[in-house]
C-alpha positions in Angstrom: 33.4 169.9 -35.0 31.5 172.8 -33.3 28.0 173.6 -33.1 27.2 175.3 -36.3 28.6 172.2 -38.2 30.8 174.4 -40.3 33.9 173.0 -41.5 36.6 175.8 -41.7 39.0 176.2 -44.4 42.6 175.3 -43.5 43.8 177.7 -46.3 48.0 177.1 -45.4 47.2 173.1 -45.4 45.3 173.6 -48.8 47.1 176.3 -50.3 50.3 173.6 -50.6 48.3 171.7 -53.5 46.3 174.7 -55.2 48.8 177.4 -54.8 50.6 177.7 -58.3 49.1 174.7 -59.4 47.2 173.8 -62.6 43.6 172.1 -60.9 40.9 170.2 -62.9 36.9 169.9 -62.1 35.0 167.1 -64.1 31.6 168.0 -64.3 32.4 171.8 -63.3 29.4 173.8 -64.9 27.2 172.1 -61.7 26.9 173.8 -58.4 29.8 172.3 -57.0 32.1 173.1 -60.0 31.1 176.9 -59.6 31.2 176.7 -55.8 34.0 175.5 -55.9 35.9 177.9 -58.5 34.5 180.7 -56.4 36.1 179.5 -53.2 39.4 178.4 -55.0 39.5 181.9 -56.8 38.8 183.9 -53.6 41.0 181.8 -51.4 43.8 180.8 -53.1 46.1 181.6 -56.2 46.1 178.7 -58.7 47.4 178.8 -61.9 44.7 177.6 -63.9 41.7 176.3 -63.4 39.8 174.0 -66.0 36.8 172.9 -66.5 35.7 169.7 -67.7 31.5 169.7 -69.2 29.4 168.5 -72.0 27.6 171.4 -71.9 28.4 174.6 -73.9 25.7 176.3 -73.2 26.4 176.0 -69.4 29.7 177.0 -70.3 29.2 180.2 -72.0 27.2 181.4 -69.1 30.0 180.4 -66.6 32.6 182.2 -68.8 30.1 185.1 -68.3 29.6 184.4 -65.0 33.6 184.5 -63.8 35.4 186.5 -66.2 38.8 185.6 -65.3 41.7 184.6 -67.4 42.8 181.3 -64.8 39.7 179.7 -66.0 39.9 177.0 -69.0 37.1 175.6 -70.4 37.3 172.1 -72.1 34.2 170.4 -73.7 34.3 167.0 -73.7 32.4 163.7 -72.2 34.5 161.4 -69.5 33.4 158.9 -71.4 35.6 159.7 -74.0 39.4 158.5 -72.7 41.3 160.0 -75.6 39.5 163.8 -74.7 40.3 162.5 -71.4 44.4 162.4 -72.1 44.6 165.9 -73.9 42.4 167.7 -71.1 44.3 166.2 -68.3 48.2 166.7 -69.4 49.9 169.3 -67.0 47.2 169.0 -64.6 47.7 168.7 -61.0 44.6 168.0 -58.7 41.5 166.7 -60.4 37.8 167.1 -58.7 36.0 163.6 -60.3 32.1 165.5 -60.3 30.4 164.5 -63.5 28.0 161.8 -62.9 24.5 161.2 -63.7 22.6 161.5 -61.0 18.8 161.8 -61.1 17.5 158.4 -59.6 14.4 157.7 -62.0 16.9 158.7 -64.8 19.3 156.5 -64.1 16.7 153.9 -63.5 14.8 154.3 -66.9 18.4 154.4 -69.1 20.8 152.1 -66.6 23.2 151.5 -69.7 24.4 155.4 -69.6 24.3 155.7 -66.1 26.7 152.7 -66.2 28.9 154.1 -69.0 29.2 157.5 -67.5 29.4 157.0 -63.6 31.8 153.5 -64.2 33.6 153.6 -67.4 33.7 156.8 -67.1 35.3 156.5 -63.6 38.0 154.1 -65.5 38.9 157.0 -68.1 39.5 159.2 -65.5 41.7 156.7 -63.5 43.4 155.5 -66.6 44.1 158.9 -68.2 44.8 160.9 -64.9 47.8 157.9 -64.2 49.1 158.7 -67.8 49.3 162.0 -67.5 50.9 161.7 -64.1 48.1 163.9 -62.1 49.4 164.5 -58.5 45.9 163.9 -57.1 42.3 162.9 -57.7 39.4 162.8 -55.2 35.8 161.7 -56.2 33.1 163.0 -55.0 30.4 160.4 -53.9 27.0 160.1 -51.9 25.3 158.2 -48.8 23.6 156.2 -51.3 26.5 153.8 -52.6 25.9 152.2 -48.8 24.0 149.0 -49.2 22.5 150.6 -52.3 18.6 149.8 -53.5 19.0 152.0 -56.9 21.3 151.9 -59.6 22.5 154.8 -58.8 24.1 154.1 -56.0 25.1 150.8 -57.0 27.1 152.6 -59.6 28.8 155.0 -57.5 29.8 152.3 -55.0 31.5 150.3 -58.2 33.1 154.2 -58.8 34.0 154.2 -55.2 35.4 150.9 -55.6 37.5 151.8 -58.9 39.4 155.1 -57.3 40.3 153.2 -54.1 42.0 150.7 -56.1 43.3 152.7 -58.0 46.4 153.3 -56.3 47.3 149.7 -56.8 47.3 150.4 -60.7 49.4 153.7 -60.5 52.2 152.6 -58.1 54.1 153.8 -54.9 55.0 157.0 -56.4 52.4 157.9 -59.0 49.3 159.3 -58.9 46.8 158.8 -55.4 43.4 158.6 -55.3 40.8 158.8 -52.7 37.1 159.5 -52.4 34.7 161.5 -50.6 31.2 160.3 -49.4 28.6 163.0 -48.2 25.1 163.2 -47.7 22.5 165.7 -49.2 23.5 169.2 -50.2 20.9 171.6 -48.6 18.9 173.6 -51.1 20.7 171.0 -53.9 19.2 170.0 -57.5 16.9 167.4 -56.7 16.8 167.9 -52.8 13.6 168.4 -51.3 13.9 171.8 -49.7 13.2 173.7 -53.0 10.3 171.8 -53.7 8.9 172.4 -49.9 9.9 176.3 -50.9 7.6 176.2 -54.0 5.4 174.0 -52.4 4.7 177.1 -49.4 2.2 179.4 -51.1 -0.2 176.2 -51.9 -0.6 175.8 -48.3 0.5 171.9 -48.6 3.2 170.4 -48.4 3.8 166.5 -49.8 5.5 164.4 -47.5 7.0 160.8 -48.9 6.8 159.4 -45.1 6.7 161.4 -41.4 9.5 159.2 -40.3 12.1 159.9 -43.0 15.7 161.2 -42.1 18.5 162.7 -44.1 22.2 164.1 -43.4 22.7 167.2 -44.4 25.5 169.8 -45.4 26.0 173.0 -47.2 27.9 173.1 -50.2 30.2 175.7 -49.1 31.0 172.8 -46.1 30.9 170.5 -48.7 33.3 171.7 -50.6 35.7 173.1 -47.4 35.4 169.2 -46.4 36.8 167.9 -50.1 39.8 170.5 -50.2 40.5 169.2 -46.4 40.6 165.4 -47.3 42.4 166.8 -50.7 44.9 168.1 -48.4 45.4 164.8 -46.0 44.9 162.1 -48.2 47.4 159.3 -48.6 45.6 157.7 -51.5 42.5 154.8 -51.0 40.8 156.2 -48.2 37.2 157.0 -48.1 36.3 160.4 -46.3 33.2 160.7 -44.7 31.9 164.4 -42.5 30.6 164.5 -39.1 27.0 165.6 -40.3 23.4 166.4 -38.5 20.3 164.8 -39.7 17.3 166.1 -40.1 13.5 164.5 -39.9 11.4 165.4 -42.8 8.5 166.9 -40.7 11.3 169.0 -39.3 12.4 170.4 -42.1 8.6 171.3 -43.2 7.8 172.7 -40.1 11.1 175.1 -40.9 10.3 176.3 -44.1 6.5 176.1 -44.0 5.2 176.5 -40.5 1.6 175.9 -39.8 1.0 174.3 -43.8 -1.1 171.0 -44.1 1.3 167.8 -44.7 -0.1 165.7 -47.3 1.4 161.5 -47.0 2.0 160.6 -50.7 4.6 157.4 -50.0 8.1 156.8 -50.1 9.1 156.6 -54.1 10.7 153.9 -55.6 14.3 153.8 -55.1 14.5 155.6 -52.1 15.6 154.8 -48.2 13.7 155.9 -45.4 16.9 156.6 -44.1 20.2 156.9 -45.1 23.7 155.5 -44.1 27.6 157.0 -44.5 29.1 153.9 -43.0 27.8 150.2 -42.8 28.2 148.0 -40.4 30.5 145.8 -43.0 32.6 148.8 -43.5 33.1 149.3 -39.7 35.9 146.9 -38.9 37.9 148.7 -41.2 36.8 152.5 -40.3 38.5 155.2 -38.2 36.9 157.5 -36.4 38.7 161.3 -36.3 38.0 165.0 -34.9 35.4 165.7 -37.5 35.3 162.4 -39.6 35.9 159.4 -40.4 38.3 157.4 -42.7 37.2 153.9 -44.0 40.7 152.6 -45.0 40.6 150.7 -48.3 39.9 147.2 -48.4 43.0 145.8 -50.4 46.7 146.9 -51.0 47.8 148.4 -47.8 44.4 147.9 -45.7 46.9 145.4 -43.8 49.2 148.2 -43.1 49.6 150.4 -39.8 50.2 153.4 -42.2 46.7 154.8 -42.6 46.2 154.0 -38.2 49.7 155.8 -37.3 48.8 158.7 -39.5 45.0 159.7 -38.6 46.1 158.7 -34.7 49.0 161.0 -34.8 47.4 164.0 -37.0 43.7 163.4 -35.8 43.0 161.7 -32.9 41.9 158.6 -35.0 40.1 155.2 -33.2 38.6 152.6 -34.5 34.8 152.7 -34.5 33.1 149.5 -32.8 32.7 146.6 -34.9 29.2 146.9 -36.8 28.9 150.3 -36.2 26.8 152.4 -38.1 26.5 156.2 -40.0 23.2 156.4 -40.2 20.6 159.7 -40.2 18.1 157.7 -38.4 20.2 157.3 -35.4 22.4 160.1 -35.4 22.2 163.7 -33.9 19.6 166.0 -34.9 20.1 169.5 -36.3 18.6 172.6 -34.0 15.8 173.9 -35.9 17.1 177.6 -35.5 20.3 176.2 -37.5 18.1 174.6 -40.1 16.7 177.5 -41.0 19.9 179.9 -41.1 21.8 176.9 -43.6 18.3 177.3 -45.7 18.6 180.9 -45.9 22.6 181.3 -46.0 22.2 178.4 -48.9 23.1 179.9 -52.2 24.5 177.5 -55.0 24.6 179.7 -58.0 
């Protein structure tokens, strides 16, 4: 990876599973789903793209937003497998987005998060095998490792469910893998925009000075899914080569010379945060620009997944209890903070 931590689009590699083909985003009013329709639109030349949402509202302001004839717009739940089958025949690549996500909301209402982020998981496995997709990828998060919230205990079971997966849809059917990241700069929910309205008050509130986070763009973010898209061989977990930053780094970026206030770390929440666990290094590969953690059943006794990544990316095994973690893990130039704050833009 070079020194700007910008992954680059491999549009021939991509362009073999999105060219001409009919491509599906759970979850795809968010900022990834538009993100991502922007770069697939500008990039490439699928033939349709849908969208999968609850939300018609969010919907109608997307179909504003785009304008273009490719796009399809389905409402419907992934908790509802029957929708499920009718929005997923002809389809060739689905994006698996839609979860709950907000941590206190999923820890006041743990029944939905579980329906929606699990069973809803299982819809998409069962109705994407039925309708013979080519490929699915799920997008997941830092915080399914050793999880302390429900949240990412329910991701983890997600993770979990897509690996295995490819048990359930056979040698030649459809393959699943999953993609684990760590905070989108300038996300829903992140802490940069509340440091950014936070500026003009002179104050900043700080959970804890010693606090560490990855970090990654969602234009990276999404130029990282398409690439693991475009390599998978079904059960893998991908996981970037990110920075970290500290907390007290990132204020000083964005508000330089404003008082830091010590409020506590919140409930549910890591001082820092880890893409790979110790448990989950014996069975890990480290690449170019990431890692693979093979999966843990099926052909995790196989050389195929170690042949492969060697060959095509200068894969090795990572030590035995080796760990991802922000806390002990390169730091981000402050200059380069500040231009992925400014270049940030997820509308």
């Amino acid at each position: 990876m070079n020194n700007s931590y910008v992954y680059p689009l491999d549009s021939k590699k991509v362009g073999v599973d999105i060219n001409g083909k009919n491509i599906l985003i759970t979850g795809g009013t968010g900022s990834f789903g538009k993100k991502m329709i922007k770069i697939l639109l500008k990039n490439f030349n699928p033939n349709k793209i849908v969208v999968l949402s609850r939300d018609e509202y969010k919907q109608y302001l997307m179909r504003k937003m785009f304008g273009n004839d490719k796009i399809r717009f389905f409402l419907g739940d992934i908790r509802d497998y029957n929708r499920l089958q009718d929005a997923f025949r002809d389809i060739d690549v689905i994006f698996h987005a839609a979860a709950l996500k907000q941590v206190p909301a999923t820890e006041y209402n743990p029944i939905e998060a579980i329906k929606t982020n699990i069973y809803g998981s299982e819809n998409v496995i069962r109705a994407a095998i039925f309708n013979n997709v080519k490929k699915v990828i799920a997008i997941s998060t830092d915080k399914c490792v050793n999880p302390i919230n429900l949240y990412g205990a329910t991701k983890l079971c997600s993770e979990r469910l897509f690996s295995n997966a490819n048990i359930m849809s056979g040698n030649n059917g459809t393959i699943f893998s999953v993609l684990r990241y760590g905070n989108v700069l300038c996300s829903r929910g992140s802490v940069v925009p509340v440091f950014i309205n936070q500026k003009g008050s002179g104050v900043l509130t700080i959970t804890d000075s010693k606090m560490t986070r990855f970090t990654i763009t969602l234009q990276d973010a999404i130029h990282f899914v398409l690439f693991s898209m475009s390599i998978m061989l079904g059960g893998e977990v991908f996981v970037p080569k990110l920075p970290s930053y500290n907390i007290i780094q990132l204020a000083d970026v964005i508000a330089p010379g404003c008082e830091k206030k010590i409020i506590g770390i919140r409930p549910g929440e890591k001082l820092h945060e880890k893409m790979i666990s110790e448990d989950e290094s014996y069975n890990t590969l480290k690449c170019d620009n990431f890692y693979v953690i093979k999966p843990f059943s099926g052909e995790y006794f196989s050389q195929k997944y170690d042949g492969y990544y060697k060959d095509n990316y200068s894969a090795e095994k990572v030590p035995d209890d080796y760990s991802y973690t922000s806390g002990e893990n390169n730091v981000i130039d402050n200059k380069l903070l500040d231009t992925m704050i400014k270049n940030s833009n997820l509308s």
